[in-house]
N, C-alpha and C positions, 0 to 999 in steps of 0.2 A: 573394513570398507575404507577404500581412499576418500580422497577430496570427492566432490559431489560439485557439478556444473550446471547454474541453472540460467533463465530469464524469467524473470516477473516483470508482468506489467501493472504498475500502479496509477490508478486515475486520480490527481487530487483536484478538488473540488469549488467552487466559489458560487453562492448561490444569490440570483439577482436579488436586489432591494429597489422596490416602485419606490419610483420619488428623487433618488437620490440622485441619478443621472443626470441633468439638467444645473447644477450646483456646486459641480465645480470635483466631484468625486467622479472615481475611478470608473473606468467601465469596467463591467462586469468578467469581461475577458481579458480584460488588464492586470482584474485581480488575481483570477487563475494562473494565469502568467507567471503573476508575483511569488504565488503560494508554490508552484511547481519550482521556482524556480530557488524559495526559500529549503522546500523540503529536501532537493538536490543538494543545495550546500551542505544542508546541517548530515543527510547521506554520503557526502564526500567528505567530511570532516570528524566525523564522532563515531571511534571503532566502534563493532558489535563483534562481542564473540565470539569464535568459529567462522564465521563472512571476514571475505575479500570480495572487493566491488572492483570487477576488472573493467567495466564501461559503463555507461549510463548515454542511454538516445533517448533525447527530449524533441527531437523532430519533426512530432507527428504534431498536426494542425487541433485545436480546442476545440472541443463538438458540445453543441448544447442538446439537452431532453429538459421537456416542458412532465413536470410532476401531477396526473392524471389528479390527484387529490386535495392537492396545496392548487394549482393549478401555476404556480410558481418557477422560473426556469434556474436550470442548475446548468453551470458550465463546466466542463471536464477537460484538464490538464494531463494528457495521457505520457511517462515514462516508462521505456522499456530499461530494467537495472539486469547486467549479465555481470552474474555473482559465483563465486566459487565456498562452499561450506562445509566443514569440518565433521557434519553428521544430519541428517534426517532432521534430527530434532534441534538444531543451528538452523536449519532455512525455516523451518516452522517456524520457529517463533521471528527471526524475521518475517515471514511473508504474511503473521497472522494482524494485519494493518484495516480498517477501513478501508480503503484505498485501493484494496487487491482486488485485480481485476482477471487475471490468467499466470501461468508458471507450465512452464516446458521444461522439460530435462534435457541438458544438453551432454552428459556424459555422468555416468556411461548409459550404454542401451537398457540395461536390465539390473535390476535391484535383487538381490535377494536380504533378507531381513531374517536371523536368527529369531526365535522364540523371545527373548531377554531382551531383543532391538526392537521388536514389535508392542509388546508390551511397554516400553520407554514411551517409545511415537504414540501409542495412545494415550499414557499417561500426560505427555508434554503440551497433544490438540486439546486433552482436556481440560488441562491448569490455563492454558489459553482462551479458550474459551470461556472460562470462568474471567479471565482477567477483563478480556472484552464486553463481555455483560456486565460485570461491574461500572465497568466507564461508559458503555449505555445508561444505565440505572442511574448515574450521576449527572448525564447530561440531562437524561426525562426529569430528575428531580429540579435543577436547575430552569429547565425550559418552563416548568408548572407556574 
């Protein structure tokens, strides 16, 4: 299988704090701002294996949603990254972020997967998966 052409969009996140507005601190879409704008550098700057980042659009406007539970509002910094990856399992684990929000294939049209490629790609969602519930379980222990 060649190179593999993709787009993901990642939403990073900044979530309001009452209070603090008034004081001389950032607004809450300043922040998002900030944090989009950090996570873009440190994605333009620090190879990942198998990924080439051939563009990054940061252009889309910061949408907030009010948290039905917290009742708390979260502002969202949305990036589209158009990436080029070495294998299946090179964009996995790139794209398996918090963050991720959608991913389109931009080339080729149609994938076929060997038996021994398919099995890989499971094994790789799964070690990821695991990795990601780990850094949940660390942030819940932390948040306690």
């Amino acid at each position: 299988m060649g190179r593999l052409r993709f787009k993901v969009r990642f939403d990073f996140v900044a979530e309001g704090k009452p209070g603090k507005l008034f004081f001389g601190s950032k607004s809450t879409v300043d922040q998002a701002e900030e944090m989009r704008q950090h996570k873009v550098t440190l994605l333009r700057n620090i190879p990942v294996q198998g990924i080439s980042i051939e563009d990054i659009d940061m252009g889309h406007e910061i949408y907030s949603i009010i948290d039905d539970y917290t009742s708390k509002v979260a502002y969202y910094a949305p990036v589209y990254i158009f990436f080029t990856a070495d294998s299946l399992e090179n964009a996995v684990k790139f794209t398996m972020k918090e963050e991720f929000r959608t991913i389109d294939i931009i080339d080729p049209e149609e994938i076929k997967l060997s038996q021994m490629e398919t099995v890989r790609l499971i094994q790789n969602v799964n070690e990821e998966m695991l990795n990601f519930k780990q850094v949940l379980e660390k942030r819940m222990d932390n948040w306690k």
